[in-house]
PyMOL Python script that loads the backbone (N, CA, C, O; Angstrom):
from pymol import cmd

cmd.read_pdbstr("""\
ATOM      1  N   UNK A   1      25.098   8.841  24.200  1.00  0.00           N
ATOM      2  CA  UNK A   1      24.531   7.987  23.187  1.00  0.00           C
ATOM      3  C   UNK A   1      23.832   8.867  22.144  1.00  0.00           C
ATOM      4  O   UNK A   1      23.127   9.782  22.568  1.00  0.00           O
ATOM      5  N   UNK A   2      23.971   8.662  20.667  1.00  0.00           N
ATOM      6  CA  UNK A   2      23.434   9.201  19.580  1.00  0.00           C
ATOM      7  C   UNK A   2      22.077   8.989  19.302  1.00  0.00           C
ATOM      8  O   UNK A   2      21.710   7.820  19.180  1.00  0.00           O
ATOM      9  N   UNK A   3      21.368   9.776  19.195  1.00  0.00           N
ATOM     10  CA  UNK A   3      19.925   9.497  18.896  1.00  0.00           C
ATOM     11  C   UNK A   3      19.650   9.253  17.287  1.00  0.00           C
ATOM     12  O   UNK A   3      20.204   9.784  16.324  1.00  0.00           O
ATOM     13  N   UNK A   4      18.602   8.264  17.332  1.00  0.00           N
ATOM     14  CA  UNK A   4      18.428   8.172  15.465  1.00  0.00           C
ATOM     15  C   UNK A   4      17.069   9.277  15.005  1.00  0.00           C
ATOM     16  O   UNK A   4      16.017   9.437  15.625  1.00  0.00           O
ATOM     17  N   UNK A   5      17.371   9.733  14.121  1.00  0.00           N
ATOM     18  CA  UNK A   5      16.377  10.980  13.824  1.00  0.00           C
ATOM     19  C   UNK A   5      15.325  10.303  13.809  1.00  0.00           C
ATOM     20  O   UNK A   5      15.330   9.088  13.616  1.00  0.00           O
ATOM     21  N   UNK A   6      13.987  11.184  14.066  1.00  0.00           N
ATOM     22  CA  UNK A   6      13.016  10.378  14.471  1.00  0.00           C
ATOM     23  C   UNK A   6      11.955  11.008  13.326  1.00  0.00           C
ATOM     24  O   UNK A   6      11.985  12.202  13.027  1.00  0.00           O
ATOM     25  N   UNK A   7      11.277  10.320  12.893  1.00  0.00           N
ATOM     26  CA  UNK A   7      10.541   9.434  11.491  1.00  0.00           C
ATOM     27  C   UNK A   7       8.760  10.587  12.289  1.00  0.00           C
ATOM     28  O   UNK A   7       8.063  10.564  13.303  1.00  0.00           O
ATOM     29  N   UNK A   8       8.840  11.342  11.062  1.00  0.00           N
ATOM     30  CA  UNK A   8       7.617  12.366  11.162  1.00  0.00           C
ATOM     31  C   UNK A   8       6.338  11.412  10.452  1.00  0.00           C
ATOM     32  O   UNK A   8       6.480  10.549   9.586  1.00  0.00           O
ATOM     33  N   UNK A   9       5.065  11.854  11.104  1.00  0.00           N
ATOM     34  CA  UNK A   9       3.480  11.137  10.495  1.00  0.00           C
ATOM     35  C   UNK A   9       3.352  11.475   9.337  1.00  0.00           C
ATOM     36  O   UNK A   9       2.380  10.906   8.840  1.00  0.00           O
ATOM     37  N   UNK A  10       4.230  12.603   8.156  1.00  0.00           N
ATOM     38  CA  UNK A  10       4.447  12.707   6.922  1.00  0.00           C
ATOM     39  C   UNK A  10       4.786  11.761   5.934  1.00  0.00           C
ATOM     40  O   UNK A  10       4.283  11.558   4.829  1.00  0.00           O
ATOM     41  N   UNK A  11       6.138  10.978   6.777  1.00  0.00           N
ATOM     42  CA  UNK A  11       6.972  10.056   6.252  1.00  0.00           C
ATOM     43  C   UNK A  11       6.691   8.689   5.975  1.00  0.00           C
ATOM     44  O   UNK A  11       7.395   7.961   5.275  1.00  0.00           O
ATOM     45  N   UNK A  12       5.386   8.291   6.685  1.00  0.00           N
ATOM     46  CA  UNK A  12       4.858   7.141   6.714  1.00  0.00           C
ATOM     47  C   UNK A  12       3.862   6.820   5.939  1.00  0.00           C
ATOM     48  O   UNK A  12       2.779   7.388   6.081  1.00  0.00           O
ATOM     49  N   UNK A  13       3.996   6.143   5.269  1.00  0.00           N
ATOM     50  CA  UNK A  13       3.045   5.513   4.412  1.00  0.00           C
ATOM     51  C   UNK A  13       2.384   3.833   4.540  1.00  0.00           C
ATOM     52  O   UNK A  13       2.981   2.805   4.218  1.00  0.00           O
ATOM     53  N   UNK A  14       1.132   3.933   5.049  1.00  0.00           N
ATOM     54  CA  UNK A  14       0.577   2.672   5.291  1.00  0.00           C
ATOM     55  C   UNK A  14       0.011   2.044   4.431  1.00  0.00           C
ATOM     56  O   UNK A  14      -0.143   0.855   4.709  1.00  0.00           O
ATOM     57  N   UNK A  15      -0.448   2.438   3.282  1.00  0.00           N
ATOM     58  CA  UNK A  15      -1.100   1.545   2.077  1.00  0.00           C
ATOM     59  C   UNK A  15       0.309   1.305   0.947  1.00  0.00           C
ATOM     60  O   UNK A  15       1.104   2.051   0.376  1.00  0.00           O
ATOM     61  N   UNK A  16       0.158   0.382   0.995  1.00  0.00           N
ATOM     62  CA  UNK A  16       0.772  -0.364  -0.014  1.00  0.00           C
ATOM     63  C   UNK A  16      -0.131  -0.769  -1.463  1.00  0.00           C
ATOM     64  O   UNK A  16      -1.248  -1.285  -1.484  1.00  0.00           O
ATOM     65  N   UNK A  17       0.533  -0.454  -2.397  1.00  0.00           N
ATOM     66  CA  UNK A  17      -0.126  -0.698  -4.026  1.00  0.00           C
ATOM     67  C   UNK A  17       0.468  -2.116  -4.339  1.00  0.00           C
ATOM     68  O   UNK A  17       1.642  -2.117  -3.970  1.00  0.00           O
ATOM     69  N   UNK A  18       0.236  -2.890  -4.686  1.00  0.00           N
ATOM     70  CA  UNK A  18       0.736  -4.449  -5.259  1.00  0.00           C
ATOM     71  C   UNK A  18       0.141  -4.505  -6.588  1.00  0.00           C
ATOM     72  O   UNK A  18      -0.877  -3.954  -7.005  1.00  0.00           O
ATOM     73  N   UNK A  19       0.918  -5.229  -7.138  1.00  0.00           N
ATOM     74  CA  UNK A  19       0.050  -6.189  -8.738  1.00  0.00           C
ATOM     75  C   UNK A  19      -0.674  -6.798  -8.367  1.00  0.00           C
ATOM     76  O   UNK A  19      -0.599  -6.924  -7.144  1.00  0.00           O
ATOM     77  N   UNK A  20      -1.605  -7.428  -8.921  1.00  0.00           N
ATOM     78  CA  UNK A  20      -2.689  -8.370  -8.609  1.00  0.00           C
ATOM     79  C   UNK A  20      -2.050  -9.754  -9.482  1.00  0.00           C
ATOM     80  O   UNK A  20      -2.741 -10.749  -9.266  1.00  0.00           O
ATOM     81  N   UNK A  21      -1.121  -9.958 -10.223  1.00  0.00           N
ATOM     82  CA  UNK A  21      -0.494 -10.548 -10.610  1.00  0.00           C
ATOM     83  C   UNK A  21       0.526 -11.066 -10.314  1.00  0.00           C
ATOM     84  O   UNK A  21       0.589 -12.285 -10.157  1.00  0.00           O
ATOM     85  N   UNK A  22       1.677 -10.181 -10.150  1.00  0.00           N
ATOM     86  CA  UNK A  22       3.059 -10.448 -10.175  1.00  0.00           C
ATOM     87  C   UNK A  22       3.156 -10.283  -8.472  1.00  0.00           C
ATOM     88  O   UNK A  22       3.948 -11.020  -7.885  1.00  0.00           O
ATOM     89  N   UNK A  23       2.269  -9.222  -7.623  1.00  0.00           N
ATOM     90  CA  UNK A  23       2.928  -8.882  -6.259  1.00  0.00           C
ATOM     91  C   UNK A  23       3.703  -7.837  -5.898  1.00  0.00           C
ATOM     92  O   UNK A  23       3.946  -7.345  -4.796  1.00  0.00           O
ATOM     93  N   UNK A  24       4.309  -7.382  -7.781  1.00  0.00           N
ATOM     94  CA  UNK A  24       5.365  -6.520  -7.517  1.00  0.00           C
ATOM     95  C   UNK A  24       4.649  -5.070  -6.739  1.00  0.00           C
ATOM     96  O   UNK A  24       3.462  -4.752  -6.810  1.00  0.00           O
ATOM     97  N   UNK A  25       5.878  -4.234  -5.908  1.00  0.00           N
ATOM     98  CA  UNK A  25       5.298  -2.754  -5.288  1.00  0.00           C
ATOM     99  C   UNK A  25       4.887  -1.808  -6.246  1.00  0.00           C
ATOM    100  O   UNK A  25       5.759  -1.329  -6.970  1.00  0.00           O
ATOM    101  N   UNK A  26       4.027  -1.546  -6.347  1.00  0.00           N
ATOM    102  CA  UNK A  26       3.666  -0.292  -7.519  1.00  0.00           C
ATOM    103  C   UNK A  26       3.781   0.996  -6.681  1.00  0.00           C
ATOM    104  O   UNK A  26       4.183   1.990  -7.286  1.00  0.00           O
ATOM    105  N   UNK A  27       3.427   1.142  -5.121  1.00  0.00           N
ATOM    106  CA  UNK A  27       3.743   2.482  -4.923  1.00  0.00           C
ATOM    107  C   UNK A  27       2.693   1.993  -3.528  1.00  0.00           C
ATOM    108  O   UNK A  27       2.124   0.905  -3.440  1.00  0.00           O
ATOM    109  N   UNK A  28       2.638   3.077  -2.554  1.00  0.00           N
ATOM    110  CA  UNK A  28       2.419   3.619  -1.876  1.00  0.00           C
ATOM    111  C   UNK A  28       1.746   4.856  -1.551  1.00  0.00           C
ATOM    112  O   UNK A  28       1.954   5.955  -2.064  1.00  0.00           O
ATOM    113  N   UNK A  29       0.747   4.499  -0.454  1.00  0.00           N
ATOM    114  CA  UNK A  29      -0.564   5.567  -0.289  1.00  0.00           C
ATOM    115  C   UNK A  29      -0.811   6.197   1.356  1.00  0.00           C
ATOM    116  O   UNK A  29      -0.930   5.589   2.420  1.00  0.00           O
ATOM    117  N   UNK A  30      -0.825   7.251   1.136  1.00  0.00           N
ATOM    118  CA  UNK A  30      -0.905   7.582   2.799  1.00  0.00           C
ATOM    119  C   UNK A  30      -2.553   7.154   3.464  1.00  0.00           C
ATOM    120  O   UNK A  30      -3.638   7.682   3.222  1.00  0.00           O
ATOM    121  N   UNK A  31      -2.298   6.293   4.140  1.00  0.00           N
ATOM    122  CA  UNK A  31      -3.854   6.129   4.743  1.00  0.00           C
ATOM    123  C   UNK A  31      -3.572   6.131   6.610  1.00  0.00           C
ATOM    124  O   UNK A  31      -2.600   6.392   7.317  1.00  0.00           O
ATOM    125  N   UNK A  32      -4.655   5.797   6.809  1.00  0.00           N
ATOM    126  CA  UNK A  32      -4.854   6.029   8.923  1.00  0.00           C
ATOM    127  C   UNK A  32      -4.502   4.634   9.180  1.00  0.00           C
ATOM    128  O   UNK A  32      -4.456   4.408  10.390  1.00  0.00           O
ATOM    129  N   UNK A  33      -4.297   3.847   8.607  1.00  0.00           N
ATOM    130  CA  UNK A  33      -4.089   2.159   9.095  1.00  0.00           C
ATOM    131  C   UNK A  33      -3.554   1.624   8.011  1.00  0.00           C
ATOM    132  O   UNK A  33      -3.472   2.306   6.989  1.00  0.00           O
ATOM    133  N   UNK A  34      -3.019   0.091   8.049  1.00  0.00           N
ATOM    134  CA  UNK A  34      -2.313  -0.918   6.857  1.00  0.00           C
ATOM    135  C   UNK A  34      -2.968  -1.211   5.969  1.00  0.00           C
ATOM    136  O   UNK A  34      -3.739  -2.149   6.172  1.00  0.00           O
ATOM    137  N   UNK A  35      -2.972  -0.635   4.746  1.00  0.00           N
ATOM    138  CA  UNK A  35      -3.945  -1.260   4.071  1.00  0.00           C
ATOM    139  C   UNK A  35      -3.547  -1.635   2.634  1.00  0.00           C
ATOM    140  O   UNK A  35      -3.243  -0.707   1.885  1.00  0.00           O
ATOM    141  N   UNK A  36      -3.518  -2.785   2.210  1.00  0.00           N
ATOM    142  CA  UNK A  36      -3.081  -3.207   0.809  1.00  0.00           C
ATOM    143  C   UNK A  36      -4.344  -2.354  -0.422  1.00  0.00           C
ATOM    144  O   UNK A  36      -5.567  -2.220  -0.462  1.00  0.00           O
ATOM    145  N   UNK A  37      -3.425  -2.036  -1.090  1.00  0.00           N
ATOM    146  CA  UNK A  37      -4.628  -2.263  -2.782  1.00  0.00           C
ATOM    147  C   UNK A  37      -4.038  -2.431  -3.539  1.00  0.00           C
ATOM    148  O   UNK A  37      -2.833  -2.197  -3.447  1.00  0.00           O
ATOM    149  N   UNK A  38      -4.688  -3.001  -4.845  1.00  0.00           N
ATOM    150  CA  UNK A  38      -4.177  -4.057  -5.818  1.00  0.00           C
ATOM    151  C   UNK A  38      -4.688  -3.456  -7.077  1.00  0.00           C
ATOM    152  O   UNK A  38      -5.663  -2.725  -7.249  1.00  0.00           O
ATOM    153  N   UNK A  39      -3.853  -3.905  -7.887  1.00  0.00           N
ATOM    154  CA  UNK A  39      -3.758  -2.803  -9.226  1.00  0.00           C
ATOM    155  C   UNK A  39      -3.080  -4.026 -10.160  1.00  0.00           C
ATOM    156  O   UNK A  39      -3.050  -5.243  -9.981  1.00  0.00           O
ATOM    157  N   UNK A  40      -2.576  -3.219 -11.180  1.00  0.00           N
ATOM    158  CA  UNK A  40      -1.787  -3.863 -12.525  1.00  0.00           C
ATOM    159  C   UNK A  40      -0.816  -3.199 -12.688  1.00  0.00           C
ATOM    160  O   UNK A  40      -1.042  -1.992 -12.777  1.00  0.00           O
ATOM    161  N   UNK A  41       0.481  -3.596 -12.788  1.00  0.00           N
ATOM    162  CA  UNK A  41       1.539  -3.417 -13.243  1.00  0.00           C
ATOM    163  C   UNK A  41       1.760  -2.812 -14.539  1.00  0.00           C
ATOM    164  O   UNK A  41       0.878  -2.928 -15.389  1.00  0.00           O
ATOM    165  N   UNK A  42       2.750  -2.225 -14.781  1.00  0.00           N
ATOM    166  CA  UNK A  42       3.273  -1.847 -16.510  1.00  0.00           C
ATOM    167  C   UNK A  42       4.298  -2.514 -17.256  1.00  0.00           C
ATOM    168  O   UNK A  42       4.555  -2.304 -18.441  1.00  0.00           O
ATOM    169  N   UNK A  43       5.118  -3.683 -16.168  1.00  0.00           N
ATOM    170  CA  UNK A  43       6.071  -3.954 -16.532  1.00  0.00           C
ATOM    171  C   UNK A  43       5.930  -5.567 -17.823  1.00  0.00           C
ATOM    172  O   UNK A  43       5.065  -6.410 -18.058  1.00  0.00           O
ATOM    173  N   UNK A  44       7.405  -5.244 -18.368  1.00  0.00           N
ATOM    174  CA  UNK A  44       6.915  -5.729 -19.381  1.00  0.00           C
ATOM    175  C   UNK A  44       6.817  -7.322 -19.352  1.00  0.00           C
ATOM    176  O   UNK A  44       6.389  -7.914 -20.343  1.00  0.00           O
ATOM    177  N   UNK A  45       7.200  -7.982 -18.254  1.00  0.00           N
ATOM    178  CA  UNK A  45       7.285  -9.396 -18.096  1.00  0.00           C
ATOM    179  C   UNK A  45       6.039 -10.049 -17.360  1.00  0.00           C
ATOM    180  O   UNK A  45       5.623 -11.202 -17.480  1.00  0.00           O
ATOM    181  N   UNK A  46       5.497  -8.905 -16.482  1.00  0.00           N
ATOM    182  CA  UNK A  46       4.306  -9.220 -16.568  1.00  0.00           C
ATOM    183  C   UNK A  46       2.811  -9.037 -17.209  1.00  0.00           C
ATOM    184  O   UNK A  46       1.826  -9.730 -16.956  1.00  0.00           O
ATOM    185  N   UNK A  47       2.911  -7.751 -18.247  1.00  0.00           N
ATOM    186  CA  UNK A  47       2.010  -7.962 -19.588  1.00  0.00           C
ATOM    187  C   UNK A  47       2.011  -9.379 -20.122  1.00  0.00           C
ATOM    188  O   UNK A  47       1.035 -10.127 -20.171  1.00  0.00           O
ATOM    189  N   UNK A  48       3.465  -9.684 -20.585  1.00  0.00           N
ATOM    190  CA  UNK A  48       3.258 -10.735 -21.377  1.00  0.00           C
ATOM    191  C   UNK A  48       2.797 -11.929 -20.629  1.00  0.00           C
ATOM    192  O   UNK A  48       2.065 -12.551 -21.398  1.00  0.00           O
ATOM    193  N   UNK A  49       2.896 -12.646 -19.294  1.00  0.00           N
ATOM    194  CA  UNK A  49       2.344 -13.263 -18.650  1.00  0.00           C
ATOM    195  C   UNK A  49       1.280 -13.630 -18.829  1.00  0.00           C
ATOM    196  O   UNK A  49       0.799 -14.745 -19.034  1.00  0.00           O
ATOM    197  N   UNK A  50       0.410 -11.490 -18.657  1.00  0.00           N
ATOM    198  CA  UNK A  50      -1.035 -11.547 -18.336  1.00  0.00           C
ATOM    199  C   UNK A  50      -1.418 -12.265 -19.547  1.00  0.00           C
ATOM    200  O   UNK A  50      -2.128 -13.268 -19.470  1.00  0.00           O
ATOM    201  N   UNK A  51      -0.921 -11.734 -20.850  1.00  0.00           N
ATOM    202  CA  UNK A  51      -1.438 -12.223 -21.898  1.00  0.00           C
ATOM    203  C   UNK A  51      -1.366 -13.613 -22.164  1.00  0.00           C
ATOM    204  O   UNK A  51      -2.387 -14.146 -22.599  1.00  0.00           O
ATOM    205  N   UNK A  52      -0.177 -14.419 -21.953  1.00  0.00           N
ATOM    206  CA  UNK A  52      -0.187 -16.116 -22.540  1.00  0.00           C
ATOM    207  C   UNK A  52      -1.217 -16.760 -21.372  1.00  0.00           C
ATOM    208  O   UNK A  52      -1.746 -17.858 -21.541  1.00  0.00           O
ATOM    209  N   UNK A  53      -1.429 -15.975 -20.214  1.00  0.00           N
ATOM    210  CA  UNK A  53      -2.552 -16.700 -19.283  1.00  0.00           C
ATOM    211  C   UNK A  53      -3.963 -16.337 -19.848  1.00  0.00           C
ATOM    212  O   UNK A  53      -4.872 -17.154 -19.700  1.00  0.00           O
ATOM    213  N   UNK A  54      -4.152 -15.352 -20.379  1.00  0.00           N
ATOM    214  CA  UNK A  54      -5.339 -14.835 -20.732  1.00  0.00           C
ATOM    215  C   UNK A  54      -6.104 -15.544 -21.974  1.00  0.00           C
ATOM    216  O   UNK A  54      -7.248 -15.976 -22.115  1.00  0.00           O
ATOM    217  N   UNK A  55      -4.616 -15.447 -23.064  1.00  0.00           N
ATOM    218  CA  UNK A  55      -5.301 -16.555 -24.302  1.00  0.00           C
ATOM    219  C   UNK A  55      -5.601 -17.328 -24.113  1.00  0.00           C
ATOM    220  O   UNK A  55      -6.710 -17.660 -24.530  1.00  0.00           O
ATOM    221  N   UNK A  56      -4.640 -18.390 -23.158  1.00  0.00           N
ATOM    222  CA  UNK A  56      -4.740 -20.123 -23.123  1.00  0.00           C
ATOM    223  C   UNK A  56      -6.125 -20.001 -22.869  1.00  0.00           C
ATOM    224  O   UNK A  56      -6.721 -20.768 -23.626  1.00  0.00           O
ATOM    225  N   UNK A  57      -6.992 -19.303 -22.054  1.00  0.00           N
ATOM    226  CA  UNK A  57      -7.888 -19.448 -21.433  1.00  0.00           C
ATOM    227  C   UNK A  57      -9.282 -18.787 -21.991  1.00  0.00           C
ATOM    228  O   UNK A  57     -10.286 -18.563 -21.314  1.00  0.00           O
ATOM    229  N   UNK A  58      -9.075 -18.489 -23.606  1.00  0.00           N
ATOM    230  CA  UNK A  58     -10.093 -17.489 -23.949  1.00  0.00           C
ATOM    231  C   UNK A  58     -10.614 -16.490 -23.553  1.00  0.00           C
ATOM    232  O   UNK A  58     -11.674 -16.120 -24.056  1.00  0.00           O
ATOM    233  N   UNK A  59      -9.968 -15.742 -22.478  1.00  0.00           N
ATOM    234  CA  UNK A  59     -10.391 -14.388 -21.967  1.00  0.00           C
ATOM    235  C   UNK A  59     -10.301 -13.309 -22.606  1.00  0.00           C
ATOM    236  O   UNK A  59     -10.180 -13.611 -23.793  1.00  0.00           O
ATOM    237  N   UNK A  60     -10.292 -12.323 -22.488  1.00  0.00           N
ATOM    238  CA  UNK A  60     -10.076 -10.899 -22.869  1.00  0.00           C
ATOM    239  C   UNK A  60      -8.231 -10.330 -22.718  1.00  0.00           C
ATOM    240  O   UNK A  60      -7.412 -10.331 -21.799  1.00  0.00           O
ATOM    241  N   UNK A  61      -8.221  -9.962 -23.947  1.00  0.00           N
ATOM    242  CA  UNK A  61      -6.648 -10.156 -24.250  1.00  0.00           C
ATOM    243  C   UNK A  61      -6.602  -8.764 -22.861  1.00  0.00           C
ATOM    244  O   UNK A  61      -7.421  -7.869 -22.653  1.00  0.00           O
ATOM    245  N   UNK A  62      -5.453  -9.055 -22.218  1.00  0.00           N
ATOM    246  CA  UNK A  62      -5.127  -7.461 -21.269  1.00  0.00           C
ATOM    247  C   UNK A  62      -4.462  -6.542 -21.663  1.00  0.00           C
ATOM    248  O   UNK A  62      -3.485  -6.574 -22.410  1.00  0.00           O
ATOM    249  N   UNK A  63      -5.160  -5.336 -20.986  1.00  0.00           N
ATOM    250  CA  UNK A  63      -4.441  -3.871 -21.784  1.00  0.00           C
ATOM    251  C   UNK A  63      -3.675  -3.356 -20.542  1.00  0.00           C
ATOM    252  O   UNK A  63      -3.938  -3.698 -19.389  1.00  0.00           O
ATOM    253  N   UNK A  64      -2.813  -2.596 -20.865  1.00  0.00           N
ATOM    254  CA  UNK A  64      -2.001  -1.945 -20.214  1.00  0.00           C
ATOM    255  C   UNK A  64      -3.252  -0.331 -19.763  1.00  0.00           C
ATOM    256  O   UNK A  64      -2.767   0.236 -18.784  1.00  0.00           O
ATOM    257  N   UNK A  65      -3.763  -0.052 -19.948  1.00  0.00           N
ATOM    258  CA  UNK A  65      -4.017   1.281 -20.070  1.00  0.00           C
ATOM    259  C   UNK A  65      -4.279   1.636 -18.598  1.00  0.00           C
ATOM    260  O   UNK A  65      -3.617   0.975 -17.798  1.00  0.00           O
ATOM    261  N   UNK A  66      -5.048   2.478 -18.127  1.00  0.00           N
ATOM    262  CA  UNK A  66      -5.006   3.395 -16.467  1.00  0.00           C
ATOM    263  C   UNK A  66      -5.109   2.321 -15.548  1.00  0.00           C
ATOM    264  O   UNK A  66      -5.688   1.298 -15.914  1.00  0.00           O
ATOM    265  N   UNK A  67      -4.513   2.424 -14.123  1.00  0.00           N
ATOM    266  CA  UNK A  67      -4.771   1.177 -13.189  1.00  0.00           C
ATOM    267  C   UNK A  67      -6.079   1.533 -12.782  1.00  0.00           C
ATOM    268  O   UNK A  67      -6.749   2.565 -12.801  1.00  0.00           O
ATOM    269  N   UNK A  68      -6.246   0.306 -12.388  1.00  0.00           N
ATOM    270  CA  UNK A  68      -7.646   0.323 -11.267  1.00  0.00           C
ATOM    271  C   UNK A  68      -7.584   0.215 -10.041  1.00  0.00           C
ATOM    272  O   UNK A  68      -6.997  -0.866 -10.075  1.00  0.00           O
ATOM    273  N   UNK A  69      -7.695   0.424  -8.923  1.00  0.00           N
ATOM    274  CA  UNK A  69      -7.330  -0.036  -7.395  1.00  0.00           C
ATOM    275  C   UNK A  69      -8.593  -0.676  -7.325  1.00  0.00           C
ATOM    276  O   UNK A  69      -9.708  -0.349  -7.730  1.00  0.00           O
ATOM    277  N   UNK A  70      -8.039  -1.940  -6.547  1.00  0.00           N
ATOM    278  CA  UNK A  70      -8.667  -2.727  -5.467  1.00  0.00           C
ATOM    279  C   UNK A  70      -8.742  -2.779  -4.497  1.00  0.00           C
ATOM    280  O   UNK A  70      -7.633  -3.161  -4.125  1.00  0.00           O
ATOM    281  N   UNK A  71      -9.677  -2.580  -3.233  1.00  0.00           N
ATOM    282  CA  UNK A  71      -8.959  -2.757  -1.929  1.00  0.00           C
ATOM    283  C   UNK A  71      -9.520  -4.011  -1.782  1.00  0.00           C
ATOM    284  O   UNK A  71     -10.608  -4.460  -2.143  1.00  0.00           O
ATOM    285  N   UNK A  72      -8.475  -4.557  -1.114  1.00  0.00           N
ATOM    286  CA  UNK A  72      -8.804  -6.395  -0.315  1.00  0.00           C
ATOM    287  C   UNK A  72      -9.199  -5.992   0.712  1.00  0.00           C
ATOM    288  O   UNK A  72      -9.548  -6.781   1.591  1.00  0.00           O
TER     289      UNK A  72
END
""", "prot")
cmd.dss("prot")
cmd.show_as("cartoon", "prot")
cmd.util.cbc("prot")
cmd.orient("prot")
């Protein structure tokens, strides 16, 4: 029987990056346990989102510029 190559503590990545918006994966973080953090996207369908949610609502128009992490 063939063995499946076996997956080094390098290869693993337990934090996950999400949008705080959309959900989409932004990337991945090596940590000691599962841990989500939440950021902003660059993409362009969800800028414009952020923005028609942001006006309707008189908020602060959103910028694209450096992410921020969140941890939940």
């Amino acid at each position: 029987m063939e063995r499946s190559p076996r997956v080094t503590e390098k290869e693993v990545h337990l934090g996950t990056i999400l949008c705080k918006h959309c959900h989409h994966v932004i990337g991945t973080q090596d940590t000691r346990k599962v841990t989500v953090y939440y950021s902003e996207c660059s993409h362009e369908h969800c800028l414009d989102g952020r923005g028609r949610s942001l006006a309707a609502d008189g908020s602060a128009v959103a910028s694209a510029g450096s992410h921020t992490i969140f941890e939940a």
